[in-house]
Each structure stands twice: as C-alpha cells, then as structure tokens.
C-alpha positions in Angstrom: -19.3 -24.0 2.3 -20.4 -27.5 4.2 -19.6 -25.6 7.9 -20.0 -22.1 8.6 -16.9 -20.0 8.4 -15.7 -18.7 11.8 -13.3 -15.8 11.6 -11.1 -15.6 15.1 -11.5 -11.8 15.8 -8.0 -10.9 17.0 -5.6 -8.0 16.9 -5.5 -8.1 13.2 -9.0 -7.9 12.7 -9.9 -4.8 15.3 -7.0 -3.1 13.4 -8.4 -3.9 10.2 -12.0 -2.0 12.3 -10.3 0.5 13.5 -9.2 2.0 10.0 -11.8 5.2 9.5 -10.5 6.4 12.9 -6.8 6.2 12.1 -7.5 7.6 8.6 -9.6 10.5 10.1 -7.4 11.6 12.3 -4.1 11.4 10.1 -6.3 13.8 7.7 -7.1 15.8 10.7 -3.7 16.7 11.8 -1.8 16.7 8.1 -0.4 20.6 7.7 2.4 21.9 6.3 5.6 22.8 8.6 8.3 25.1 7.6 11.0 22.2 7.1 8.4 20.7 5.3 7.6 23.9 2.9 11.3 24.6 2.4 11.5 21.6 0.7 8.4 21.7 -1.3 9.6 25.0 -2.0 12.7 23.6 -3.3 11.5 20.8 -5.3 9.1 22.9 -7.2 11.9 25.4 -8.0 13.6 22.2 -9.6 17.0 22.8 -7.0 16.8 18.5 -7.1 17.9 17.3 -9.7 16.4 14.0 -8.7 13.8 12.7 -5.9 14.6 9.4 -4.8 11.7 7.5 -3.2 12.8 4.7 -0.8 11.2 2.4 2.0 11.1 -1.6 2.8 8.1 -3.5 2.5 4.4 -2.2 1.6 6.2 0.9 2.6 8.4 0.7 -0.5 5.6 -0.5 -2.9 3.0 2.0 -1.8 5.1 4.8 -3.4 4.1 3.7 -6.6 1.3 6.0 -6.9 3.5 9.3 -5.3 5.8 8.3 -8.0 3.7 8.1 -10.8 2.2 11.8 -10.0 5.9 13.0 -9.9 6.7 11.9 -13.0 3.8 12.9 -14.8 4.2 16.6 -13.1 8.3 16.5 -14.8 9.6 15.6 -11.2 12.6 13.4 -11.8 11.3 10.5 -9.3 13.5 7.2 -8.9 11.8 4.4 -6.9 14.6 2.1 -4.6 14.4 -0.5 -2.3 16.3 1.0 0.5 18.2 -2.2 0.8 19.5 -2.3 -2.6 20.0 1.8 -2.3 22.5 0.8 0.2 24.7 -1.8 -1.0 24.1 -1.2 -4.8 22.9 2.5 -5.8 24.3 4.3 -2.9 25.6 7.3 -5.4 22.4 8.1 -5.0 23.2 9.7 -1.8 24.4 12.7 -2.6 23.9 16.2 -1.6 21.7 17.2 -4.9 19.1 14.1 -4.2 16.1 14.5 -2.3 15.7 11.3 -0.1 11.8 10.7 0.6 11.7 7.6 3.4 8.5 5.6 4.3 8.6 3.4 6.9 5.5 2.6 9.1 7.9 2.1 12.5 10.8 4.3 11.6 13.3 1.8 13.0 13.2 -0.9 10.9 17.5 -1.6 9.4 17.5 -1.0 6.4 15.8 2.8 7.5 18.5 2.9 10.2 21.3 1.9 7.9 20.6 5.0 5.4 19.9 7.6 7.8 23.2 6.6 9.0 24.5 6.8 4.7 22.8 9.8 4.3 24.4 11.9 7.1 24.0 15.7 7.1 24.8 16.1 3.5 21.5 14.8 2.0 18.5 16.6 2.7 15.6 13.8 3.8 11.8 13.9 4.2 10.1 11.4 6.2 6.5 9.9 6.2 6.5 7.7 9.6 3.4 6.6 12.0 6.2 6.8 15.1 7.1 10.2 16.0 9.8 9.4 18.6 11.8 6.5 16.1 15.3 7.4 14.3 13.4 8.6 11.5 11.2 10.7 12.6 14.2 12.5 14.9 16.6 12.3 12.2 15.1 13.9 9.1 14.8 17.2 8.1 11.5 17.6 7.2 9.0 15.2 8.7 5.1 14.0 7.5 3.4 11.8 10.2 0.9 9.3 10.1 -1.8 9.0 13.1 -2.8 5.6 13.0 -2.1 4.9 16.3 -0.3 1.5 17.5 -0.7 -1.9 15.4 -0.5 -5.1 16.6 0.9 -7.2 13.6 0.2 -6.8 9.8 0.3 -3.4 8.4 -3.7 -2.5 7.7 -4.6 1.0 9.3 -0.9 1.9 8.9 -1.0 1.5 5.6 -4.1 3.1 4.8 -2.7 6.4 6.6 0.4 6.1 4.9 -1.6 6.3 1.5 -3.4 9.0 2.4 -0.4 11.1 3.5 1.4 10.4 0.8 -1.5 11.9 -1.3 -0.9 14.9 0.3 2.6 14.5 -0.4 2.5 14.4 -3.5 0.1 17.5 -4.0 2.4 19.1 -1.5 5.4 18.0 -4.4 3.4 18.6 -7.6 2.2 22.1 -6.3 -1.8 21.2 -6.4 -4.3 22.3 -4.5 -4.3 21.4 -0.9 -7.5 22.1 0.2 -9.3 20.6 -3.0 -7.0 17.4 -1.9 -8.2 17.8 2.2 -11.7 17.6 0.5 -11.2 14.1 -1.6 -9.3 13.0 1.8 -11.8 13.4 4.1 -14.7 12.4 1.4 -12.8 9.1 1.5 -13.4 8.1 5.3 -17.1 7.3 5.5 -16.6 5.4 2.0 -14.4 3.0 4.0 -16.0 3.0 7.3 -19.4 2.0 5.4 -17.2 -1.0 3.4 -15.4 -2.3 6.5 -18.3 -2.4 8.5 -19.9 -4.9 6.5 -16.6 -6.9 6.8 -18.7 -10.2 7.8 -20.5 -10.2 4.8 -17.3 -9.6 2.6 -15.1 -12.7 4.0 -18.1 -15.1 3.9 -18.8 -14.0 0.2 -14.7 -14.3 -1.0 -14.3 -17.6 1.3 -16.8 -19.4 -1.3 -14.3 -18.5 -4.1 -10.9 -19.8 -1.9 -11.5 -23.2 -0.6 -9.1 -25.4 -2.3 -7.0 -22.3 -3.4 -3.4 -22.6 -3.1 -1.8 -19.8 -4.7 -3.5 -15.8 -5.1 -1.6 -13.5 -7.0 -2.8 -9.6 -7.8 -2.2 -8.1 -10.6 -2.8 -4.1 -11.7 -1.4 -1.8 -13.6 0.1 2.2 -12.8 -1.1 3.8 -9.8 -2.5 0.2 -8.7 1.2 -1.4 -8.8 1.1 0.2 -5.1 -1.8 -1.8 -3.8 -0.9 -5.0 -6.1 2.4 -5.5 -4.9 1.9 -4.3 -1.2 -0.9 -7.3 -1.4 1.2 -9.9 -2.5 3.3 -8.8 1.3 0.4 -8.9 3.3 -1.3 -11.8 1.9 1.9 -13.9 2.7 2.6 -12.6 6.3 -1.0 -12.8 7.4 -2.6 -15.9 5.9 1.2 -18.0 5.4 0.0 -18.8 2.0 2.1 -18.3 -1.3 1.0 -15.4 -3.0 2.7 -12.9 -5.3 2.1 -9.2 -7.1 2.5 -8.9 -10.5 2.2 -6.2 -13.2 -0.8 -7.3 -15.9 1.3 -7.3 -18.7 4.1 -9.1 -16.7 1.5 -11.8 -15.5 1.4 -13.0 -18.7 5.0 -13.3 -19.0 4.7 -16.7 -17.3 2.1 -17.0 -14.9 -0.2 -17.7 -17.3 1.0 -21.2 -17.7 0.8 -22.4 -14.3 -3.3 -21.2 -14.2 -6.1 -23.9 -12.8 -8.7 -23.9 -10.1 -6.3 -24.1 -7.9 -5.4 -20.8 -8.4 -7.1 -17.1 -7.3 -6.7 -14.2 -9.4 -8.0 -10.6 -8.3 -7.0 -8.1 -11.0 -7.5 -4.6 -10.2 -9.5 -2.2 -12.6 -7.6 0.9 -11.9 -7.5 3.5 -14.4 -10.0 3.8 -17.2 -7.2 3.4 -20.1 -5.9 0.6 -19.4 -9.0 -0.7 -17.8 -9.8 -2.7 -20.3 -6.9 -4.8 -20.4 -7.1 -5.5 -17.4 -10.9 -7.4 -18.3 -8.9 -8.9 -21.2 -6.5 -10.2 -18.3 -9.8 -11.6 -16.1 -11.8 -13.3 -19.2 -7.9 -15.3 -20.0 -7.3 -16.3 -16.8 -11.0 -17.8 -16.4 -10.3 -19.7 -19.9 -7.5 -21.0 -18.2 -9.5 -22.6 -15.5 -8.5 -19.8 -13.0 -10.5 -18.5 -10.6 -10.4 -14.6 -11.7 -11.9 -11.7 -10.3 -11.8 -7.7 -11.2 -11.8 -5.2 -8.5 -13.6 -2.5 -9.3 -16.4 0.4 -8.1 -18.8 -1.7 -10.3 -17.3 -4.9 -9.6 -20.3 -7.6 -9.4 -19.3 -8.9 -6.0 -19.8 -6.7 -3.2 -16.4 -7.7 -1.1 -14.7 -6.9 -4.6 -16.7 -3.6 -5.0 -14.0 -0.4 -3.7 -15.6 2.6 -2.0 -16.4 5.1 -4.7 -13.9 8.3 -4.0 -12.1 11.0 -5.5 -9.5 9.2 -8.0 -6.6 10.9 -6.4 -7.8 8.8 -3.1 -8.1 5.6 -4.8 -4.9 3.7 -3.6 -6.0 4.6 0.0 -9.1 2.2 -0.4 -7.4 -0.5 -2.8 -6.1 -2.9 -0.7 -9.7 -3.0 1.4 -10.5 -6.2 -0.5 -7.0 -7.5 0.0 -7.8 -7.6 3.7 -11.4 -9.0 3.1 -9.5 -11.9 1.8 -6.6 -11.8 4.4 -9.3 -12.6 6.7 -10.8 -15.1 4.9 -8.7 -17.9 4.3 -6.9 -18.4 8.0 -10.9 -18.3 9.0 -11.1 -21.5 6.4 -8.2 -23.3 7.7 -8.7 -22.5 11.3 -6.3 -20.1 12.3 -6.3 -16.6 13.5 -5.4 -14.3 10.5 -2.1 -11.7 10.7 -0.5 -13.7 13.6 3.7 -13.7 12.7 5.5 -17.3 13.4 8.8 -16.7 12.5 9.3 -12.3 11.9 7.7 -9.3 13.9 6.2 -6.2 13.9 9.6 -4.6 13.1 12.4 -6.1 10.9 15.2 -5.3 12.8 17.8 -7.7 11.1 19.0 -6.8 7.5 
C-alpha cells in the first residue's frame, strides 16, 4: 500500500476487542434450568416429532451448525427463516413442533410476529443476549447469551450466540456437558490471543483488497453458518457487495463473473470435504480471482483460525471475517460497522 492504512477505532472495533470477555462470561453462566431440562428431556425421548430452528439474520444462518448435529444425532431439525415461517410455512406452528428462536435483541418483527403465531400452544426455546425483550419473557424455556450491549454490527453477539448454541446442541443431542464446558472455555484464550493481534491481521488482508469490488465466502456443512452470516456482516459493516455461497453452489455461476476484481475466502472446514474446498481456491485463482483458504494451517496469519476443539469451531470462524470487515472501510476512509440507512434492531418487517 502507497499510504499507511489507518483503521478509525470506533464502537465496532472495541466490540470486535471486547469478544474473549463476552464469550467468557456467556460460558461462565451457561447451566441447565428446569424449563430448559423438560424440554431436553422431551426431545431426547423423541415427544417432537420435529424441531424447527428459526431466527432473522446471522441469527438464522448461525443455526446451521446446531442443525447439522441434530440431524446427524436422528433429530428431525427443519431450518426457516422466521419471515418465511410466518407467511409461508406457518403449519409449522403447531402444538407437536418444538420452536428454537435466535435472535441477538429479542425484539426484532419478525421474532415478535411469531411469538405472537405461536401462542401458548407451541412450546418455544429461546437463545437471546437481552433478558428483559419479548423473547426472552415470552418463551418457555430460555438460553441467554452474556455479551453485554453492542453498539452496531453483530461481532461479540455473535460469537456468544455460537457458543451457546454449542451447548444447545449437546444439551439436544444428549452429549456430554462438561467435556463440551471444557472445549468452550479452551476456546477463549485461542481468540483473545488472535484478536489481539488484530492490527497485524487488517494491514496483512488490506494488501489483498485494494481495488476489490465484490468478496464472497464460500464453505461447506457446519461452515454454511459462518459463510452465510459473513456475507450479512460484510454488507452492513463495510457497504460493499458481498455474498455467501455454498462451494458447490459457487460454481453454479459465480465462477463466470471471477477477475482481480474479485476476493474469494473459502473456508477449510471439515477434513472430508476439505479438499474440495482447495479444488475451489486453485479454480478461482486460474480464474484471475483473488482466493484465499481459511484454515488452522492457512499460510496467512489473519486467515489462520485459533486451533480449538472441532465442536467449537463455528465460534472462531467468522474471526477473519471481521479482520477483513475492518479492513476495507480503513482503505476507503471510513469508520467500519457504522449503519446509514438500518439499525441495531430491525423493527419493520
């Protein structure tokens, strides 16, 4: 770079810092409750014959990973955008469906909307950050976050979120809970030690961005959660087009529109597909692309994630999604994860 890169450390940024506290203590105070072992109890008896898994947002697409785990425990698990579960799968609500709901402020519409759907006859479990919102009062058995309050784009929300719904779904697929506290808490200093070398991350990815003008991520399984939640973020924090794709669907398309003016971070994730995912990078650098793999071995440090537990992996996922986030409003000088035109909460449907 011809100038040096000066990142405006705002809001965003000290949430972004403030991460290892907000996921300690959300570890720290996760415990089972009664409502929330009557359910557990109920699921694992198979007395649902379906779990539906709903939220708006990163919210929605961070579920990926609970869902995957249910289904691959025999958990009938359906994914739906709470928006569309209102106005176009709403049989859904019924009195034999367990309703999970994720939502980071527990008042957003769409959140409100179904509550409202659901009623008394559908039994609800909530994972919220805000103990005193709609959701939080309102379901019957409730799983909160303590990432304390954010200022704009969800970061340390969402990292908390993650982890909570790893305990979720060991809670669900009756695993081990304390073997689970263990990978939780091992997970902490592994992104306290990445984070606090945030400086050297941006300045690294800002050499690979200048002159970029579209980023997509692309992953496959448990990694759809941090792939698609990026594509979200990336938009509402550095107002740049960017989009989250399955691997397999990225070539569906995508492929064709690849050039140097186009940034590709494809994440590893697990070890059989992995290499598909490398396929995916070496294409899309043929291309002229400018492709990247996300990895524990990755060769670029910013790129590298924190090596934990593989249970824990989609908390630290979307680390170098914020490396990134911070990197590009730095090289068109602007403040990164400041909103123009939305806010905190949607409260519009």
């Amino acid at each position: 770079m011809s100038t040096p890169l000066h990142v405006v450390e705002g809001p965003y940024l000290r949430d972004i810092l403030d991460q290892p506290r907000a996921l300690e203590e959300t570890v720290r105070r996760l415990s089972p409750s009664p409502a929330l072992d009557d359910v557990v109890r109920r699921v694992t008896a198979g007395r649902y014959p379906r779990v539906v898994l709903t939220g708006m947002g990163s919210s929605y697409h961070g579920l990926h990973p609970l869902h995957l785990r249910l289904v691959n425990a025999g958990v009938p698990s359906v994914m739906v955008e709470t928006s569309e579960l209102l106005h176009y799968q709403s049989r859904l609500l019924a009195p034999e469906t367990l309703l999970v709901l994720v939502s980071q402020s527990g008042r957003s519409a769409e959140i409100v909307r179904v509550l409202e759907e659901a009623g008394r006859g559908v039994e609800t479990l909530a994972i919220t950050n805000t103990a005193d919102s709609p959701l939080a009062e309102q379901a019957s058995a409730v799983l909160l976050t303590h990432a304390g309050e954010e200022a704009t784009v969800a970061c340390k929300t969402h990292l908390a979120t993650q982890l909570a719904l790893v305990w979720l779904g060991t809670c669900l697929t009756g695993g081990d809970l304390e073997e689970t506290r263990r990978s939780l808490v091992a997970t902490i200093p592994a992104v306290r030690q990445y984070v606090d070398k945030w400086r050297a991350h941006v300045e690294d990815l800002a050499g690979s961005l200048e002159g970029v003008g579209a980023v997509y991520y692309v992953g496959r399984g448990p990694s759809m959660g941090a792939v698609c939640s990026a594509g979200l973020i990336t938009k509402e924090s550095t107002h740049r087009p960017s989009e989250g794709l399955g691997s397999a669907a990225f070539r569906h398309g995508p492929m064709e529109m690849l050039g140097d003016h186009v940034f590709v971070m494809v994440f590893a994730g697990e070890e059989k597909t992995r290499s598909l995912n490398e396929s995916l990078v070496a294409d899309a650098r043929a291309a002229g692309a400018r492709a990247f793999l996300v990895a524990e071995d990755a060769d670029r440090p910013a790129l590298r994630l924190p090596t934990v537990p593989t249970l824990a992996r989609p908390v630290v996922e979307i680390l170098p999604v914020e490396m990134l986030t911070l990197a590009i409003p730095a090289l068109d000088g602007r403040e990164a994860g400041t909103f123009r035109v939305g806010g905190k909460v949607t409260t519009t449907e």
